[in-house]
Each structure stands twice: as structure tokens, then as C-alpha cells.
N, C-alpha and C positions, 0 to 999 in steps of 0.2 A: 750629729750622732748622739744615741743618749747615752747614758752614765752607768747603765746597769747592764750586767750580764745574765743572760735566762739558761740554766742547766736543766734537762730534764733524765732523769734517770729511770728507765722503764726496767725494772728487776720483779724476781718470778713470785715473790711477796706482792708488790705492789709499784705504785707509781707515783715520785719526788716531782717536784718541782721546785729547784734552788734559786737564789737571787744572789750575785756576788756584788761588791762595787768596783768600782775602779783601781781599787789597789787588791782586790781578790778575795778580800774578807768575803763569808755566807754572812750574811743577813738575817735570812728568813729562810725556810723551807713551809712545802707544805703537800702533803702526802694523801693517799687512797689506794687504801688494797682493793685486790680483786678477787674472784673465785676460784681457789685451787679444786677443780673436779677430777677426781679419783675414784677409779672403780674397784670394783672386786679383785680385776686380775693386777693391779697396780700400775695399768696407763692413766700419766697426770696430762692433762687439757687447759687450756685459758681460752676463754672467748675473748674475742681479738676484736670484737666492734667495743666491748668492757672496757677493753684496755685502753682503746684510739676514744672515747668518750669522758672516761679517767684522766688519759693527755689532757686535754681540754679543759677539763673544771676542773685538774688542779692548777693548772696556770692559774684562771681565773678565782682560784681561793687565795690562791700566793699574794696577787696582786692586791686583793684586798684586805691579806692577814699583814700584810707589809706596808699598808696604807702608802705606797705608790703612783705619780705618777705615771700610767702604763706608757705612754709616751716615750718615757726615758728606756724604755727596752732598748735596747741596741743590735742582738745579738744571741742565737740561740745555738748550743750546744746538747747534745743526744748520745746518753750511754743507754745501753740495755742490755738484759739477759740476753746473754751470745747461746748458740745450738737450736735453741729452740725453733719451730720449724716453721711459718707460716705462707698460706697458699690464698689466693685470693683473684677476684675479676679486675682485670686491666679497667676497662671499661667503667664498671658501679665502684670499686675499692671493694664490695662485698666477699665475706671469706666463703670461701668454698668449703670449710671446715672448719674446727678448734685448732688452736694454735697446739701443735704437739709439742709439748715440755720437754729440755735438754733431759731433767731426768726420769725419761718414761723408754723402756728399752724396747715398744711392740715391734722395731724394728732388728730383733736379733735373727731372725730366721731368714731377711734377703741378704744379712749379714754372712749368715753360715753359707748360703749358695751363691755368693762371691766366692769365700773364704775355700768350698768345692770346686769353683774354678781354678783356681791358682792364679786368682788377679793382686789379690792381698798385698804380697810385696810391691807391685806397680802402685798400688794406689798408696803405701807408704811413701814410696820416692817421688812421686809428684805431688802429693798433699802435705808431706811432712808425717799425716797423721794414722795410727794403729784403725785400720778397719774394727771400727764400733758402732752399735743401734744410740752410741750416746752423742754420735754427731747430726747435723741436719740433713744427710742425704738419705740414708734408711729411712729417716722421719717422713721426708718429702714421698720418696721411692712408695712409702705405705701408703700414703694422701696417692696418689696415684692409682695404682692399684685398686683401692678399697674402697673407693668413693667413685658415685658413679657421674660420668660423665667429664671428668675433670682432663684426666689424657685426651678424650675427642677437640675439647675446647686449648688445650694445651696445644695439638696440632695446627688448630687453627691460628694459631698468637695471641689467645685471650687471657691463658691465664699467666699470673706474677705469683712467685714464688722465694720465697727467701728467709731471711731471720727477721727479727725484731722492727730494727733499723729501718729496712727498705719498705716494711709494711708502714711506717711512721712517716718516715719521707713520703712516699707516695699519697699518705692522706693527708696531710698536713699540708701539703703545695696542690691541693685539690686535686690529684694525676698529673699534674706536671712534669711530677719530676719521679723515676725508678731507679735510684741509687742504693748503693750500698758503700761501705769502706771497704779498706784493705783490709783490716782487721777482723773483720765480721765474715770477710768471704772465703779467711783462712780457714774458719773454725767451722765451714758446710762441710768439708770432704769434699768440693767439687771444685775448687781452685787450687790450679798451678802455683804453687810457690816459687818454683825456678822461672816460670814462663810468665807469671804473674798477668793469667787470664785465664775463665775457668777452662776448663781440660773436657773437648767435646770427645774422647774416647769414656773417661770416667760419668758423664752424663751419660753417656748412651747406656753403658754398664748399671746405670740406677735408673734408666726409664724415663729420664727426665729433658723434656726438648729445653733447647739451647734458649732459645725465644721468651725461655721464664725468667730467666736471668736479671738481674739489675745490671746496669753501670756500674763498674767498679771505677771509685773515686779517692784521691786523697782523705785522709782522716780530716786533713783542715780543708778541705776543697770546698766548694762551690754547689748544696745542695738545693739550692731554690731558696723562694721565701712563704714566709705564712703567716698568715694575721689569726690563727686557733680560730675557725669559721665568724671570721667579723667583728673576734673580740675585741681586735687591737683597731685602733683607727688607720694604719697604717702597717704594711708588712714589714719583717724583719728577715735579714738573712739567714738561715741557716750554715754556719759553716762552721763545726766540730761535730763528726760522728765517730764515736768509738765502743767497741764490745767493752760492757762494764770490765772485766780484769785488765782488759789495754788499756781504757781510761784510770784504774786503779795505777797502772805503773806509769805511764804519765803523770798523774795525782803525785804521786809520791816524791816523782823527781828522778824515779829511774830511767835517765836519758843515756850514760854510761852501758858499756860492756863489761857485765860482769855483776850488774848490783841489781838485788833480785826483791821481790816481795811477796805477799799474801796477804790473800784478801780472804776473810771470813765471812760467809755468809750463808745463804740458807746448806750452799755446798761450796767448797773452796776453789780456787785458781793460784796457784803458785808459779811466778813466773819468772824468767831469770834471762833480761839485756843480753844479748850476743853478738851485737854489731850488725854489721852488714855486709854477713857473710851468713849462710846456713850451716848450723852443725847437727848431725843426723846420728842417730844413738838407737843401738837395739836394748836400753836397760829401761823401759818401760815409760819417758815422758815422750812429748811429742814436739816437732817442729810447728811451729806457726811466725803467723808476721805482727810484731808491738805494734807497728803505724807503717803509711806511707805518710811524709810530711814534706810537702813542697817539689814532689816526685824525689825523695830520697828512701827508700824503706830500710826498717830495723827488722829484725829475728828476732825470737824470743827460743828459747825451750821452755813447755810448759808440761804441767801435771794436775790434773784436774782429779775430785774428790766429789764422788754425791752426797755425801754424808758428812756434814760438819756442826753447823750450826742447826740443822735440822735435827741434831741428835738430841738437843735440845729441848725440841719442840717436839720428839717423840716422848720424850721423860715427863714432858706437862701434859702433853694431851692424847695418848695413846696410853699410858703406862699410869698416867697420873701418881708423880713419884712425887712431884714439885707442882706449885701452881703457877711459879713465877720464874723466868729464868736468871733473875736477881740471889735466888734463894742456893744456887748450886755452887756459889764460890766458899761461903760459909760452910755448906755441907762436906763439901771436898777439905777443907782445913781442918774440918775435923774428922774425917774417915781415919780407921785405924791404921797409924804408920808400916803395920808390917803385913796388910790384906794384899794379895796380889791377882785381886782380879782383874781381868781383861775384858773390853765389851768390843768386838768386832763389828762394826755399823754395815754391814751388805745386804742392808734392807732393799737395795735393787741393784745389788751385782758390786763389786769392786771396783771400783778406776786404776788412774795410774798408782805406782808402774805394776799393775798387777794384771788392771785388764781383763777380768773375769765375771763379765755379766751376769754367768749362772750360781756365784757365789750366795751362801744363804747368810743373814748374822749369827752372830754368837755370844752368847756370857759365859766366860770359862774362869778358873781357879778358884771360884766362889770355896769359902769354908762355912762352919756353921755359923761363926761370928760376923759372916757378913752381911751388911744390913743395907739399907735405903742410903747412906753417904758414903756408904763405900761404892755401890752401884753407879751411884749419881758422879762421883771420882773417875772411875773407871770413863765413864761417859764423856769428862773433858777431857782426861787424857787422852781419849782414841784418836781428838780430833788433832791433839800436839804428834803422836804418834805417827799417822797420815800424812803431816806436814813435814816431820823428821825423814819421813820414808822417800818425800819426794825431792827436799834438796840433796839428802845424799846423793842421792844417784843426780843429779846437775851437777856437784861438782865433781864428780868423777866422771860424767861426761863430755862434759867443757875442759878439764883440767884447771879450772879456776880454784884457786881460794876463798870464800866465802867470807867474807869478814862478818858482816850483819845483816839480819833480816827485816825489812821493814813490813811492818802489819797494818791491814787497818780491817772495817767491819765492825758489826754489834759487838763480837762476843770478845774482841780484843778488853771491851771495859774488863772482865774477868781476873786480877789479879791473881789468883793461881793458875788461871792458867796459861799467860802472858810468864809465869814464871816459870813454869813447869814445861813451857815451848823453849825457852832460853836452857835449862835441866837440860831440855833434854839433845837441843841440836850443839850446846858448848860454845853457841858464840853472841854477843847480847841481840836483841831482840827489840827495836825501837818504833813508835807508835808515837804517830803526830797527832797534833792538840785539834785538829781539824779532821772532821770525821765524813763520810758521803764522797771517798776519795773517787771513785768511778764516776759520780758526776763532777764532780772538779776536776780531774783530767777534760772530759770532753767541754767543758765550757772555759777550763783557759786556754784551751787547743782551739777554741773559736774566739774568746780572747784577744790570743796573740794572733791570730790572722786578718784579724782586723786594727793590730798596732796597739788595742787596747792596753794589755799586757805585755811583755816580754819575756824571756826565760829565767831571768833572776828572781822570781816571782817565787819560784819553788824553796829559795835560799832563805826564807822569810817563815817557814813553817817552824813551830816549836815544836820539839819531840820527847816524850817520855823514855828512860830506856829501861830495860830488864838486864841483868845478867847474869851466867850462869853460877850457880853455887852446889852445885852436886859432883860430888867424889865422883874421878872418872870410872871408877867399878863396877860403881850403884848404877852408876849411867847406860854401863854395857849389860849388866845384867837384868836390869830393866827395860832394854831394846829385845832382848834375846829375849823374853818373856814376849814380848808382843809380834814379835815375826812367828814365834811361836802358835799361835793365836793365830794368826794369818792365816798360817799354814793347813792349821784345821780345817777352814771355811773352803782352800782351792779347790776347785774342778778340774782345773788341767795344769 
């Protein structure tokens, strides 16, 4: 066996490829973005041969930015942007389409003529999840419909359909292998979480024959193997597939009921250990499944955000407030302590627990002394704000305690606003010395299934912490200023 573990992290930026050793230390990394296509009416697209070519040479850069024996590979682990939608030929791997992006909503309208049926509530109880265009079955349901040819060939068993994962598995093992996790098959909207198999009532309801489906398999299970077309002398197994936020809380160590984290990134995942048992909540997050591990699966309640670290990236290169997103911690420390503006991010609809696709953004309480660092304040706040909004409501749903939140993600570097997350939820806020925690979940989940690693691995992370120092007053009346805010922007 060799001595190194291979992570690959396919996220909606781009695409990692990690190196751990045998004690779990990262190594090396070595990365390749791809092309966000965004049009007019704001449906975002990835071409998906980009991506599966991206897989490949970055392996093949890691390997020799780490000056490695490839040899010593051992073992490959697979996180990726979860939702996203992709369709493709059994047969060629060829996609039948662009991969439609978790945050692209063209799928709100077979939403509403669900929502006109009166299915809504069913497909909450056996998905866990709020009928929304932000999961992968409207996505899929529109790939259907709107592309020609794709349902004839669906009828016949040719086409494969699914998220991220199963398009990677599937080329990676030449067609060999059509998997998916448990994790990955929560977050389409067409898997049973009680029955934990997809739900042939809720396909038929989205248009989508049964036959597209991957294998649903353990997170650590048995995905094939792959040599990245030739590169390696020799194949390696695949065995860790996890949705980047389920590899985040694996990452983290939240193996526990009850201990929750967040992960920042271009949009966030807040998710929070429930055992293994389902707990079902009408206050606006959603059920899914953390892993199956060894046929055992965990729940999670989750609450998903479009807009976080992309808000960011709206202030440099749409707004051009900033050139760097280095430069907004500074500006924010210095915005004027008694400005209370608000920047609502529903640049394509609101998430949890709000739910409201048709939401527009907003900048409110501006005064005339407000300027470029108070704007750019307002901007990291909204993303602390969205995160406050979403474990409230977990622990009022669970009846759990909350003691701490664990983060990880770019923007966690951010010292205000790592501080101003602790402000503002009132309990400390801790952030590990190891970073790319969505691919370190899925590669010590393929790790430990092959005895490399074990579970006390997690016990080994350093962690920074935050905690809170704001007057609990300031704190309510600065939440009540942004629910405020909220409120502007609802539709329903």
C-alpha cells in the first residue's frame, strides 16, 4: 500500500487536489478554476467535460508540485459541490448539457406546478427537503424538458443523471462504475430519507425515469478504481465520496449529536449532527443525511445560504468597492461604529429558513455619512447574520444547546468577522489550523476505510477560537435591525 492519501475537492470555484500522509497532515494542494457562465437572466452553468479534464491535470500538477512518488498513491477520496445538476450518456460519459449550478433557480416555475399540485408537503416528508429550483430535481426536471432528445434516450436507459460525485465516479472508472453516496443523494430531492432509496412516486412527479439514477453507496464504500486516464502506473481505489458540507462536518470532527458547523464558501452550509434518528421542523432548515458509514447512517438538519462568500466577490468585481478580498477586514474595523446599515444578499432569491426565490437584494439604513467601509461592513455582516438566522432556528428545533460553532472556508481568515459571527450568535466560534476541511473529510473517510487512519485523527487538529464580547442589548438590537432588513426583501 502506498503512504499517501489523494483528496480531490470538485467545488463550484474550481477544482483541488490534496495530498495528506499517513498521519493526515495536507502536504501539497494544487488547484484549477473553471468557467462560471452566467447569462443575462442569471442561470449559472459549468461545463462538465472542464471540470472531469480539471480532475485530471490537477492530479497530475499535485503530483509533481509535491515532487512524489505517484506510486505511493494509495487511496482516493471525492468531495464536491453538492445540488448541482448534471446529465450525461451512459454509454460516451458525454454530457448532454451544462452542468446546472446549485445556485441557478431556472427551475422555479416546475417548482410552482408542483407547489399547484398539492405534492409540496409529500415531498417534504420523504426528502426531508422544502420544495425549491435550489435542489437537483427542478434542475434535472428542466434538462428534460428543455433539451432535445434527452427524455427519448432516458426511456431507453442511456442517459445518467445526477450531481457532481456520480458524473466523477462514472469517468474516472471509464463507466464502470455509476455511484453516488448517501450524502449526495439527500441533497437531489429524489431520495427517500426514511426508505433510503430514491422515491419512484417523486421521480415520476419530476419527469425523471428511475434508470438515470446512480447506486446509492456508503460514503466510505466501494467506488471502483482509477488510474486519471493512464496517469498512475497502476489503479487506486476509490473509497471516500462525500457532498463538500458532509465532508466539512466529517472534516471537523463532528461525528457527535448535537455539534454543529459552517462552512463558508462561495455560498454557505450550516449543518448540525442529529444522530440517527430524523428530526423534521417546519422553521425553515431542512432534513438530510451527514454519511452512511459501514451501513450505519447519521442525519443532519441543514440550512443552506446562496450568498456568502460570494458577497464578497460581488463587492470586487461587480460593484468594484474592493480589489481584493484581503482589503474588507480593515475596512470593516474602521466603518463608523454607529452606521447601521444593512446589505440583504438575494441576488437570486433567499435560502433557509426563508425560502423565498423570488426575493430581490437590498442596501437599507444607509445615512449620508455612509461610505465604502461602512457598505463593505454591512457586507460581512449579512454573511454572520444568515448564519445567526440559521442556527437559531436548530436549536430550537432539536431542543439542543449549542455550545460552539465550528467554521471553516476562505473567509473564516477574516478577523472581524469570525468576531462579529461569535457578537453575534453569543457562543465562541472555533476554526481549525487546517483548512480545505470538505476535502479532508472525504479523504480521511477513504483514509480510515482502508485502516490508513482511524477516528482519533480528528483529536489532533489545532483550533483558533473567537468569543463573544458584545453587550447582550447591542446584540438583540442589532439582530432586530436585520430581520428587519429581511423582511423588506419577502415575497410571501
Amino acid at each position: 500500500m502506498g503512504k499517501y492519501v489523494l483528496g480531490i475537492d470538485q467545488s463550484t470555484q474550481g477544482t483541488k487536489a490534496l495530498l495528506f500522509d499517513e498521519e493526515g497532515k495536507l502536504l501539497c494542494r494544487s488547484d484549477l478554476s473553471h468557467k462560471q457562465i452566467v447569462d443575462s437572466r442569471g442561470w449559472v452553468e459549468h461545463d462538465l467535460e472542464e471540470i472531469y479534464k480539471n480532475t485530471i491535470q490537477v492530479v497530475r500538477n499535485l503530483v509533481e508540485r509535491a515532487g512524489i512518488d505517484k506510486s505511493e498513491l494509495s487511496v482516493l477520496g471525492i468531495s464536491n459541490q453538492r445540488e448541482t445538476a448534471a446529465c450525461w450518456e451512459k454509454e460516451t460519459g458525454k454530457p448532454v448539457y451544462n452542468a446546472i449550478v446549485w445556485q441557478c433557480a431556472r427551475g422555479a416555475a416546475i417548482c410552482d406546478e408542483l407547489e399547484q399540485k398539492g405534492v409540496a408537503p409529500m415531498i417534504r416528508e420523504r426528502t426531508g427537503l422544502q420544495l425549491s429550483p435550489y435542489f437537483s430535481a427542478a434542475k434535472l426536471a428542466w434538462i428534460f424538458r428543455n433539451v432535445d432528445g434527452v427524455a427519448g434516450k432516458a426511456k431507453e436507459g442511456k442517459i445518467a443523471c445526477g450531481t457532481i460525485d456520480s458524473y466523477l465516479v462514472h469517468r474516472l472508472t471509464g463507466g464502470k462504475n455509476f455511484q453516488t453516496d448517501f450524502s449526495n443523494a439527500s441533497r437531489t430531492q429524489l431520495f427517500n430519507i426514511r426508505d433510503l432509496k430514491w422515491d419512484a412516486k417523486i421521480l415520476e412527479l419530476f419527469g425523471i425515469d428511475a434508470s438515470c439514477m446512480a447506486q446509492v453507496t456508503d460514503s466510505n464504500g466501494d467506488y471502483g478504481e482509477t488510474d486519471f486516464e493512464g496517469f498512475l502506473d497502476r489503479p487506486i481505489p476509490i473509497r471516500g465520496v462525500l457532498g463538500d458540507s458532509h465532508g466539512a462536518l466529517f472534516g471537523q470532527g463532528c461525528l457527535e449529536k448535537g455539534m454543529i458547523k459552517a462552512t463558508y464558501g462561495t455560498g454557505s452550509s450550516i449543518m448540525m449532527n442529529i444522530g440517527e434518528m430524523p428530526v423534521f421542523t417546519d422553521l425553515g432548515v431542512v432534513t438530510s443525511l451527514a454519511w452512511s458509514m459501514d451501513g450505519k447512517v447519521n442525519y443532519v438538519l441543514e440550512g443552506n445560504i446562496n450568498y456568502t462568500g460570494a458577497v464578497i466577490t460581488w463587492l470586487k468585481d461587480d460593484v468594484k468597492l474592493i480589489t481584493s478580498a484581503g482589503e474588507t477586514e480593515a475596512l470593516a474595523w474602521a466603518a463608523a461604529e454607529n452606521d447601521r446599515t444593512y446589505l440583504v444578499p438575494a441576488f437570486s432569491g433567499l435560502g433557509a429558513p426563508y425560502w423565498d426565490s423570488r426575493a430581490s437584494a437590498v442596501i437599507c439604513g444607509m445615512t449620508r455619512t455612509t461610505g465604502k467601509a461602512e457598505i463593505v461592513r454591512a457586507a460581512l455582516d449579512c454573511i454572520a447574520y444568515q448564519i445567526t438566522d440559521i442556527v437559531r432556528v436548530m436549536g430550537e428545533a432539536s431542543g439542543i444547546n449549542i455550545g460552539e460553532l465550528r467554521v471553516d472556508g476562505g473567509p473564516t481568515k477574516n478577523k472581524y468577522l469570525m468576531q462579529f459571527q461569535s457578537d453575534q450568535l453569543g457562543i465562541p466560534v472555533r476554526i481549525p489550523e487546517a483548512e480545505e476541511l470538505s476535502g479532508i473529510g472525504a479523504a480521511y473517510a477513504a483514509g480510515i476505510a482502508l485502516g490508513i487512519y482511524d477516528r482519533t485523527i480528528f483529536d489532533k487538529m489545532n483550533r483558533t477560537s473567537y468569543t463573544s464580547k458584545l453587550d447582550e442589548n447591542v446584540r438583540r438590537q442589532r439582530y432586530e435591525g436585520w430581520k428587519e432588513a429581511v423582511r423588506m426583501v419577502m415575497t410571501k
